[in-house]
MDTraj code that builds the backbone (N, CA, C; nanometers):
import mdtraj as md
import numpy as np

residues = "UNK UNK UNK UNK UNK UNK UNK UNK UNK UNK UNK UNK UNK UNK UNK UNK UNK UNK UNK UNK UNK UNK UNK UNK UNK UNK UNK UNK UNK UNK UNK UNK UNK UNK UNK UNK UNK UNK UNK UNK UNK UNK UNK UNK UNK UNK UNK UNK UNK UNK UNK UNK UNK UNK UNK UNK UNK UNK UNK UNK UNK UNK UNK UNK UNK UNK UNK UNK UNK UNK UNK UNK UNK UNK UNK UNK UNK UNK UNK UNK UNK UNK UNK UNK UNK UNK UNK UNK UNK UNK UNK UNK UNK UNK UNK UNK UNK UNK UNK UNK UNK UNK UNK UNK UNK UNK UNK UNK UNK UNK UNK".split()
xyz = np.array([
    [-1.5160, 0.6783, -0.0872],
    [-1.4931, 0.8209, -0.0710],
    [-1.4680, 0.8847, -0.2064],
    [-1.5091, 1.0050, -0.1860],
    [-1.4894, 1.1113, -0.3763],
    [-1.3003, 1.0720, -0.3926],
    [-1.3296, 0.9847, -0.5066],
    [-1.2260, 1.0050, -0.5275],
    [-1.1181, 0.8912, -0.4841],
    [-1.1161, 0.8248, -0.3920],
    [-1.0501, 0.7084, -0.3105],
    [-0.9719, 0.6176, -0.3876],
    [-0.8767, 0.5639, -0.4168],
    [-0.9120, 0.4692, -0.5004],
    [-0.7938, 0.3819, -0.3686],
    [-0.8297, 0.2415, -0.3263],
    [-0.6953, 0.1552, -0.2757],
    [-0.6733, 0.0535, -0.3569],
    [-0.5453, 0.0202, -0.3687],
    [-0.4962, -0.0576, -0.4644],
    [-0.4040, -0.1803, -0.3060],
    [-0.4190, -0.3125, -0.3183],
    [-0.3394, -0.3806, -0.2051],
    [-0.2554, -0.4685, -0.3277],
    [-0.1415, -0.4329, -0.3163],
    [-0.0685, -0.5563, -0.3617],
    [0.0188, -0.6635, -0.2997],
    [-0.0729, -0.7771, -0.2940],
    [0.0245, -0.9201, -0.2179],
    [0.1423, -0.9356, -0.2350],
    [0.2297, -1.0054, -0.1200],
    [0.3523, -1.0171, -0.1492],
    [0.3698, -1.1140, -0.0408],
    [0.4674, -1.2417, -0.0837],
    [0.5060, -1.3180, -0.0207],
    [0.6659, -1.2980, 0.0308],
    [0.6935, -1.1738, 0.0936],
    [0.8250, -1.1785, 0.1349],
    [0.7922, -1.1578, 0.2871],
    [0.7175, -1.1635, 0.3613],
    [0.6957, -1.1273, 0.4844],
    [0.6198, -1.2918, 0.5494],
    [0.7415, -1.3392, 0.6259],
    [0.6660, -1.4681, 0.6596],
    [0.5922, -1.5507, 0.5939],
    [0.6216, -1.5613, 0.4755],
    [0.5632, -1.6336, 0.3502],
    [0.4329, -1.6445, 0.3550],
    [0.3369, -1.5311, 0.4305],
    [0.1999, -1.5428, 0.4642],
    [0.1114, -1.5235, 0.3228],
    [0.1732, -1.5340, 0.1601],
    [0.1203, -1.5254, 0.0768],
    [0.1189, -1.5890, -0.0144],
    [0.1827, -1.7376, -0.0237],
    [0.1961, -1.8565, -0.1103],
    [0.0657, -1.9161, -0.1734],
    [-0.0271, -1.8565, -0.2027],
    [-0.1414, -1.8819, -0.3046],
    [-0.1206, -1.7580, -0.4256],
    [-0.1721, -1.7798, -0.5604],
    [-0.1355, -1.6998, -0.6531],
    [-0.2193, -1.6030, -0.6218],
    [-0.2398, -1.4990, -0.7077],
    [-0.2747, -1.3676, -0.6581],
    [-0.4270, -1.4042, -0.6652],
    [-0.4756, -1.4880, -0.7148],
    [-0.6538, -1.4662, -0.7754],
    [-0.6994, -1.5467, -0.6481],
    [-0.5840, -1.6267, -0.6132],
    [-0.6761, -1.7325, -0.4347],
    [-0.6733, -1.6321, -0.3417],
    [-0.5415, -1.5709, -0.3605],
    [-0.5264, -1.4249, -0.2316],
    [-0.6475, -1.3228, -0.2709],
    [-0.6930, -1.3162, -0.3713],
    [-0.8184, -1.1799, -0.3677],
    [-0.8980, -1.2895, -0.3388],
    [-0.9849, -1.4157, -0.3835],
    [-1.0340, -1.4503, -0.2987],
    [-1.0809, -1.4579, -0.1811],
    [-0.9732, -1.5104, -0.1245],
    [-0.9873, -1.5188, 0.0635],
    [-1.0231, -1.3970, 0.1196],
    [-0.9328, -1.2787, 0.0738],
    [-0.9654, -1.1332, 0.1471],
    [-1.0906, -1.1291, 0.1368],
    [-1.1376, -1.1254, 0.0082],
    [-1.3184, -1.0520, -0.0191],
    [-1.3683, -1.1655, 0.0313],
    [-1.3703, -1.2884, 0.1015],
    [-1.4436, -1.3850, 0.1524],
    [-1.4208, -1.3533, 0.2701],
    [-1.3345, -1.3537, 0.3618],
    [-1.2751, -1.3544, 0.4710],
    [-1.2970, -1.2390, 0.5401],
    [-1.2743, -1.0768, 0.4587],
    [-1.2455, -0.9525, 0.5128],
    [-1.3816, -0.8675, 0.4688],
    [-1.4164, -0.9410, 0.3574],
    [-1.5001, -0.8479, 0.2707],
    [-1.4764, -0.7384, 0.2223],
    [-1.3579, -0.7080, 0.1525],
    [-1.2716, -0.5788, 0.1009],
    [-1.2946, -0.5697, -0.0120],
    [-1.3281, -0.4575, -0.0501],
    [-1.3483, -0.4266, -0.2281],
    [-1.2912, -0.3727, -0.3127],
    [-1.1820, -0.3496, -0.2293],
    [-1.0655, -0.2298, -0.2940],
    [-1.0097, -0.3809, -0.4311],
    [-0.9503, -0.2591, -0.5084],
    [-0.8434, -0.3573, -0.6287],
    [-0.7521, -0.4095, -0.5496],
    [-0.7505, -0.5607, -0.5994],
    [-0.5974, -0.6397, -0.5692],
    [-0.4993, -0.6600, -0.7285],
    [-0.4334, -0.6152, -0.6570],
    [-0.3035, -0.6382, -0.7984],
    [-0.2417, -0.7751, -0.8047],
    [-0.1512, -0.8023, -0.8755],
    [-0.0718, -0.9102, -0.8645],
    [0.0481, -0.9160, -0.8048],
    [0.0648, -1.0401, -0.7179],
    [0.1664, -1.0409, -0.6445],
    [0.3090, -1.0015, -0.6861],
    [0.3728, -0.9183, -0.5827],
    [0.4869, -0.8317, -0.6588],
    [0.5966, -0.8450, -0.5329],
    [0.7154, -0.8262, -0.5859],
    [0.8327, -0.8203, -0.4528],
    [0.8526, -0.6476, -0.4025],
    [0.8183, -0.6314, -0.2505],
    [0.8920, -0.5088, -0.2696],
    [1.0088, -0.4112, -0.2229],
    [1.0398, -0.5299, -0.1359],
    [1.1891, -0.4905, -0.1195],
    [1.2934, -0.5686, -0.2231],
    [1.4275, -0.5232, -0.1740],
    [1.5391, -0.6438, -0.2897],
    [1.5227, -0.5575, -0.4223],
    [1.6074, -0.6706, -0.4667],
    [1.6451, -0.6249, -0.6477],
    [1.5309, -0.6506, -0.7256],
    [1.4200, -0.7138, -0.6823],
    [1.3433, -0.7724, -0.7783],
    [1.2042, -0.6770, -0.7165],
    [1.2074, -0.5932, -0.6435],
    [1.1098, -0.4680, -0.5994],
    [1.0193, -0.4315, -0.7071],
    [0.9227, -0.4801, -0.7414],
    [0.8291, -0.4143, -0.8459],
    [0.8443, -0.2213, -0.8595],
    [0.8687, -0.1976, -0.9581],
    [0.9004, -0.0736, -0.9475],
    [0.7823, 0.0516, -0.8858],
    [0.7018, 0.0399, -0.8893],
    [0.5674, 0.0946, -0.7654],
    [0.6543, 0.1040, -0.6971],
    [0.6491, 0.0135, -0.5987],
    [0.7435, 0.0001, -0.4646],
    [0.8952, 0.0733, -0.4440],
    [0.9638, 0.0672, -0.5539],
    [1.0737, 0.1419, -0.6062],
    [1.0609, 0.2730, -0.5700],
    [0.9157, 0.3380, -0.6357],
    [0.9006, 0.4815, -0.5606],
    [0.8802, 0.5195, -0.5213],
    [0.7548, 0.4567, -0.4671],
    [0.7220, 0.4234, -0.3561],
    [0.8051, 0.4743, -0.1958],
    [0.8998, 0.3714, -0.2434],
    [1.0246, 0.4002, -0.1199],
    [1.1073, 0.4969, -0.1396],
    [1.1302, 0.5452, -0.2167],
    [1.1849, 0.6590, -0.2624],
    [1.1486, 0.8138, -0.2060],
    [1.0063, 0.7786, -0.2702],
    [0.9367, 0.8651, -0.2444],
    [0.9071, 0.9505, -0.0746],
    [0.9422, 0.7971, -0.0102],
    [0.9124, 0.8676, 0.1538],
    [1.0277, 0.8816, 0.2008],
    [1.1890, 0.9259, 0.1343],
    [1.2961, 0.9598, 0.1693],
    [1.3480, 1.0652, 0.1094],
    [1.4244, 1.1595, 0.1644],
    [1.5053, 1.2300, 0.1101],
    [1.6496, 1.1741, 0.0168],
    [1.6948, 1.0828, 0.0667],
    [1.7704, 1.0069, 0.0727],
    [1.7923, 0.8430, 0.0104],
    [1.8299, 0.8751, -0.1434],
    [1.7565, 0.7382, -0.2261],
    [1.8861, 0.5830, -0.1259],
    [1.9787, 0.6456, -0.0970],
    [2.0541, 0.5497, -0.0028],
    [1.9654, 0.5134, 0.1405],
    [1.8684, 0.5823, 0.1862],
    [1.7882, 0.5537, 0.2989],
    [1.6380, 0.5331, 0.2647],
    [1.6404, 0.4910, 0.1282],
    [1.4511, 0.4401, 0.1051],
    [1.4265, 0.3564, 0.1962],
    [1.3372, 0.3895, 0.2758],
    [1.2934, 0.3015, 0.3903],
    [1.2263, 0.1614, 0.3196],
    [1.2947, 0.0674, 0.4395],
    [1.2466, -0.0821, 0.3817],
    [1.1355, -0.1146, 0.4443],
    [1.0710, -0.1377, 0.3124],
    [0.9018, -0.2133, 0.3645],
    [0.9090, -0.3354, 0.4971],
    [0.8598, -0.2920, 0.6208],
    [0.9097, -0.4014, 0.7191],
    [0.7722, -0.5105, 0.7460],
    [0.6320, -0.4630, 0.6376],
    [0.5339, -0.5816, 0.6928],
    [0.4695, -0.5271, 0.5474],
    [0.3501, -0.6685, 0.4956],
    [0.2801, -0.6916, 0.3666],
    [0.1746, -0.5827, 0.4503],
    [0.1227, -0.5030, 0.5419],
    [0.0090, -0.4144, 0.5411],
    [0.0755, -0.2554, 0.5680],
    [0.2389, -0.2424, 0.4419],
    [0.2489, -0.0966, 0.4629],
    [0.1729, 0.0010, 0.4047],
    [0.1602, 0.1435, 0.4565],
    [0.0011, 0.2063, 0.3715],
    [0.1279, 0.3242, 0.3342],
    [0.0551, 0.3681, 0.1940],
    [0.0958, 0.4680, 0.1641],
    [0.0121, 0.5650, 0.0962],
    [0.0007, 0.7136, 0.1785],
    [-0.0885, 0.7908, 0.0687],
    [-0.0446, 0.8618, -0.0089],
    [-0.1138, 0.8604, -0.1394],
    [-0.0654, 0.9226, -0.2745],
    [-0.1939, 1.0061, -0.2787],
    [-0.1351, 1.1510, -0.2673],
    [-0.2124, 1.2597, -0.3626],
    [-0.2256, 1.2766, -0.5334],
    [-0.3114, 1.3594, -0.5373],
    [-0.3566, 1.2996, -0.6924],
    [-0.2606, 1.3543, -0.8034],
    [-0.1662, 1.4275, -0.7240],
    [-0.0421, 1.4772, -0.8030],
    [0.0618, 1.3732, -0.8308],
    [0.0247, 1.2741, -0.7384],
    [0.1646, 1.1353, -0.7608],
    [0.2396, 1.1433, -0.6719],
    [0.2670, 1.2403, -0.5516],
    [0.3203, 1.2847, -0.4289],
    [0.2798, 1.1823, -0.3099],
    [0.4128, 1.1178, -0.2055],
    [0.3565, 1.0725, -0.0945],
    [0.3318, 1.1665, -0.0322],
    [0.1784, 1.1725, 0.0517],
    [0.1474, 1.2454, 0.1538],
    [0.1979, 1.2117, 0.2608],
    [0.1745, 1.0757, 0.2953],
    [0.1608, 1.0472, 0.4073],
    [0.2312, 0.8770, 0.4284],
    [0.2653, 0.8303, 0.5693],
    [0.3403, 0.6692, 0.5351],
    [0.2956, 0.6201, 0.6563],
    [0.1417, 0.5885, 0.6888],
    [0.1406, 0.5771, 0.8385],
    [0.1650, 0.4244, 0.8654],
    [0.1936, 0.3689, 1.0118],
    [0.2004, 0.2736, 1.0204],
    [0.1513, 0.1454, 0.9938],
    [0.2145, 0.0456, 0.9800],
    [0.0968, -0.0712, 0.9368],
    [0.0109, -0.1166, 1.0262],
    [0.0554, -0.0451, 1.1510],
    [-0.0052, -0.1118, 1.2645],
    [-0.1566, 0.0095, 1.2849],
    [-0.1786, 0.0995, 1.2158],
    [-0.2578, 0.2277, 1.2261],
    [-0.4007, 0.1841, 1.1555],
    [-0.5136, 0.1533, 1.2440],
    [-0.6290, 0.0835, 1.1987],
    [-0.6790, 0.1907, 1.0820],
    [-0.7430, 0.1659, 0.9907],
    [-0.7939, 0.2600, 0.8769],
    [-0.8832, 0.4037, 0.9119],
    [-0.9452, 0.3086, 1.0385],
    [-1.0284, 0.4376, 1.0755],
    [-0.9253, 0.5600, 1.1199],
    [-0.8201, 0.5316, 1.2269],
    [-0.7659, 0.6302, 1.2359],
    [-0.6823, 0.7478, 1.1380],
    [-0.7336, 0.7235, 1.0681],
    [-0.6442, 0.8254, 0.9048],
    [-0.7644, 0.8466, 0.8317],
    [-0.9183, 0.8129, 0.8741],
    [-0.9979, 0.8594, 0.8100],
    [-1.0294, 1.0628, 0.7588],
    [-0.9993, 1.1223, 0.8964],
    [-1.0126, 1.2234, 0.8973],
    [-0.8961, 1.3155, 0.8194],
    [-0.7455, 1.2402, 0.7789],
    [-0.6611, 1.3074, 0.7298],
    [-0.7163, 1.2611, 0.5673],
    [-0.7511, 1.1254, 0.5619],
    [-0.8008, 1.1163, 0.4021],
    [-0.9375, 1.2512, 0.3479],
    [-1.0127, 1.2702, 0.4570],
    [-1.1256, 1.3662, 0.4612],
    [-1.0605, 1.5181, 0.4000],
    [-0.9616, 1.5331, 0.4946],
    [-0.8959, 1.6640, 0.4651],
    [-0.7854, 1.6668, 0.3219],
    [-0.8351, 1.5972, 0.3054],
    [-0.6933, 1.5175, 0.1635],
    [-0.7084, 1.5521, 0.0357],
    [-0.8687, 1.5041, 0.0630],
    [-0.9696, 1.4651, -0.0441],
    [-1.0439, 1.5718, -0.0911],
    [-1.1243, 1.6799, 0.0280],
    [-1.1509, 1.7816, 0.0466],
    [-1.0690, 1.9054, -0.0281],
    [-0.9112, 1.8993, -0.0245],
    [-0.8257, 2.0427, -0.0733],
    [-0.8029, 1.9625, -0.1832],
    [-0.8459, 1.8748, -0.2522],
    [-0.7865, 1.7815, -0.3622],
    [-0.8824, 1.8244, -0.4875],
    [-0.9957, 1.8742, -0.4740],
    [-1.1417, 1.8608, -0.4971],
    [-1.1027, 2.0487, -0.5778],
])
top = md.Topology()
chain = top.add_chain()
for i, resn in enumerate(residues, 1):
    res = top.add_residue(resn, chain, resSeq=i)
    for name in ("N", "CA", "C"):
        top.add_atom(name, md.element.get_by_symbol(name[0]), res)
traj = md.Trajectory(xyz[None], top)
């Protein structure tokens, strides 16, 4: 999409479903899923050791830096407008297609 960019960064704090280093984990996905988006390197993102992304990540979708919501699964989505602003924090459970049409309208007043 104009403009799109997804970034997934692995993390082994969720059911340890990520104990290969980050280059076997992009592997498997683009073998397995066939995904082309950038993979980063594996990062923590809850706790003290929270890669700082994630830091503002969580921040970012609270009013309330005492209530930064805690990342509760490795497929949380977050949209960032091109200002650096969360738009949006939909569920992890929310298939891609369904947020296609809000990325459309996103992308569209972004332009």
């Amino acid at each position: 999409m104009r403009g799109l960019v997804v970034l997934a960064f692995p993390c082994n704090q969720f059911a340890y479903q990520e104990r290969q280093a980050a280059a076997e984990v992009e592997v498997c996905v683009r073998q397995k899923y066939g995904v082309e988006f950038h993979m980063m390197e594996k990062v923590e993102v809850n706790g003290h050791e929270a890669h700082p992304v994630y830091r503002w990540l969580r921040l970012a979708a609270s009013d309330d830096p005492e209530k930064a919501p805690y990342i509760g699964w490795n497929f949380s989505l977050f949209i960032v407008g091109r200002d650096g602003r969360t738009v949006q924090r939909p569920s992890a459970q929310v298939p891609p297609s369904a947020i296609r049409d809000d990325l459309e309208v996103l992308l569209a007043a972004e332009m």
